[in-house]
N, C-alpha and C positions, 0 to 999 in steps of 0.2 A: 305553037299554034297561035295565029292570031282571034284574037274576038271578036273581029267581023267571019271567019272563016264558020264560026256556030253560031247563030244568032239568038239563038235556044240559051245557050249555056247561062249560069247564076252564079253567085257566091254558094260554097259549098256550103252546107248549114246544118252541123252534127246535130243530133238531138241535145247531147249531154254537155253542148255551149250554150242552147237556146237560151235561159236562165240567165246567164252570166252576160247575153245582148240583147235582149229584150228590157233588160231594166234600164236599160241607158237609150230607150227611143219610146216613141209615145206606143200605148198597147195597142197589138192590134195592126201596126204600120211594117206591113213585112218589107214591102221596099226600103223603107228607113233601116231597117235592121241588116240588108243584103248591103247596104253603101256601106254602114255600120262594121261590117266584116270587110267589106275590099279594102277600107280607106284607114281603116285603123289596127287593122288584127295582120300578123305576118304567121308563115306557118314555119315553122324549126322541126329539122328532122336531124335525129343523132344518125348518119351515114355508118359510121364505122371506129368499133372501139380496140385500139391493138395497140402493143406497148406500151400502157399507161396514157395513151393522148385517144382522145375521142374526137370524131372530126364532125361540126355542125355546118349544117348548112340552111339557110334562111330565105324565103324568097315572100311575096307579098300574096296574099289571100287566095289560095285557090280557087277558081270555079268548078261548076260539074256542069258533065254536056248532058245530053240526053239517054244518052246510054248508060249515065251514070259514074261514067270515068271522071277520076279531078285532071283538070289543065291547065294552064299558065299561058296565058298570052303573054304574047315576047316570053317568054323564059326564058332569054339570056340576060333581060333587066333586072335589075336591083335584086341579083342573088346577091348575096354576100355568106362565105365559107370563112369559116376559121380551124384552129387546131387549139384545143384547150387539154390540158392536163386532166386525166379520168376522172381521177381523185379529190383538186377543186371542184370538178362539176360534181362530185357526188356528196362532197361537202356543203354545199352551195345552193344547190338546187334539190337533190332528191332527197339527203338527209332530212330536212326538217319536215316534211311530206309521205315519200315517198319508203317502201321497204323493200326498195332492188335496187342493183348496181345498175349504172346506166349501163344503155343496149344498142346495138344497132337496130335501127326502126323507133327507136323511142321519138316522138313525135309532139308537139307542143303546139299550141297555140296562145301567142305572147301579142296584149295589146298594147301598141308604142304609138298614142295618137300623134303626137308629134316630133315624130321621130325623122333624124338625120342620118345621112351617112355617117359611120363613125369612121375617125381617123388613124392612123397609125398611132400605136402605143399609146391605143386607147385599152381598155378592161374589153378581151373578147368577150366573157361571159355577160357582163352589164351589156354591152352592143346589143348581141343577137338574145338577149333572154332577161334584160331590164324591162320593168312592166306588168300588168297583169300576165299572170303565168298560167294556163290550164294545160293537164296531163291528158291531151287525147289521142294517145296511144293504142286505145281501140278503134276508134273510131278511125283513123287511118288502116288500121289492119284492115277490118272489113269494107274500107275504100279502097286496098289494094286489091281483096279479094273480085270484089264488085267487076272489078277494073279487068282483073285476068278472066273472068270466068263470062263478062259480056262479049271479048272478043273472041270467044271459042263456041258458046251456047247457040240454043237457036232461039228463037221466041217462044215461049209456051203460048198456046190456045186459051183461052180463060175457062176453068176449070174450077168445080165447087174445090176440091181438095187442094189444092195449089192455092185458090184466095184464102183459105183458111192456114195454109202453110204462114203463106205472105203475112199476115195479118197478122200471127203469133211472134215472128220472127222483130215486126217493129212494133209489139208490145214489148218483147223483150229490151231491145234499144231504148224505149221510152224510159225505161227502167233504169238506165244508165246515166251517171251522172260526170262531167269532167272535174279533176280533183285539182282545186286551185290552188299552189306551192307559192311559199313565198321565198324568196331568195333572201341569202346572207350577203352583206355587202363585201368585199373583198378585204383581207386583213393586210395590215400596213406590212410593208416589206422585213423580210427576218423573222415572223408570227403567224403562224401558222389557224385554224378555225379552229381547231381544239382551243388552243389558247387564247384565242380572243374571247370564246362564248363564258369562258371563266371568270 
């Protein structure tokens, strides 16, 4: 989809990031904050984890339309997929952080303000996951959910019990916070991350 095609559509803007991009624009400045998310945040989603190699893939800041779906204009620009071994990544990233094996759907958003293509035989994991790191891996679930269940629903009628649904549903989310990982830098060839951290 292109970005002229919804003129509506924004930077997506989880609750449990607001925190983590709001401190770095002046308070108060949501347009600051919405460039803030296109221009420097990329969204990582772990696709698929089989045989010990997890496949990521990477593309630049989602928006959401009106319905509430996330989109990618051009979404064939600046993805970039890689195939990293399970185990670095779990070494690497979720270990010092996180207490699960990566997933399929595991989801991130990594900020690389000046970031480049990376080149062959370059560190997949440093590439697409060097940076601020946040784990929002709910916050995608309930934008996938968002996503299936606007194109099937109908509109409700505004309704005291429905706004009171609504209401509860994003005090919950408020309540939510993204959990910032910091990555291990990669151990020298022959050395594994056990034995480095020693």
């Amino acid at each position: 989809m292109r970005l002229d095609e919804d003129p509506l559509a924004v930077a997506w803007f989880p609750e449990s990031m607001r925190g983590h991009v709001v401190q770095r624009v002046a308070e108060g400045d949501t347009a600051a904050a919405l460039a803030e998310l296109r221009d420097n945040w990329r969204y990582v989603l772990v696709e698929e984890v089989a045989g010990g190699v997890a496949e990521l893939h990477s593309w630049p800041w989602p928006l959401v339309d009106q319905t509430g779906r996330l989109i990618w204009p051009d979404s064939g620009a600046d993805v970039e997929t890689e195939a990293v071994p399970s185990d670095e990544l779990q070494q690497r990233v979720y270990a010092p952080d996180l207490m699960r094996q990566p997933r399929a759907g595991d989801t991130f958003a990594v900020r690389q303000p000046a970031r480049a293509a990376h080149q062959s035989g370059d560190d997949p994991v440093q590439a697409l996951l060097g940076g601020q790191i946040l784990d929002i891996s709910p916050d995608a679930r309930h934008a996938a959910k968002v996503s299936y269940y606007s194109s099937s629903s109908a509109i409700l009628r505004e309704d005291a019990a429905v706004t009171d649904l609504l209401q509860e549903a994003a005090r919950q989310r408020d309540q939510q916070a993204a959990t910032a990982l910091v990555m291990e830098e990669s151990p020298p060839p022959g050395q594994n991350s056990t034995e480095q951290r020693n």
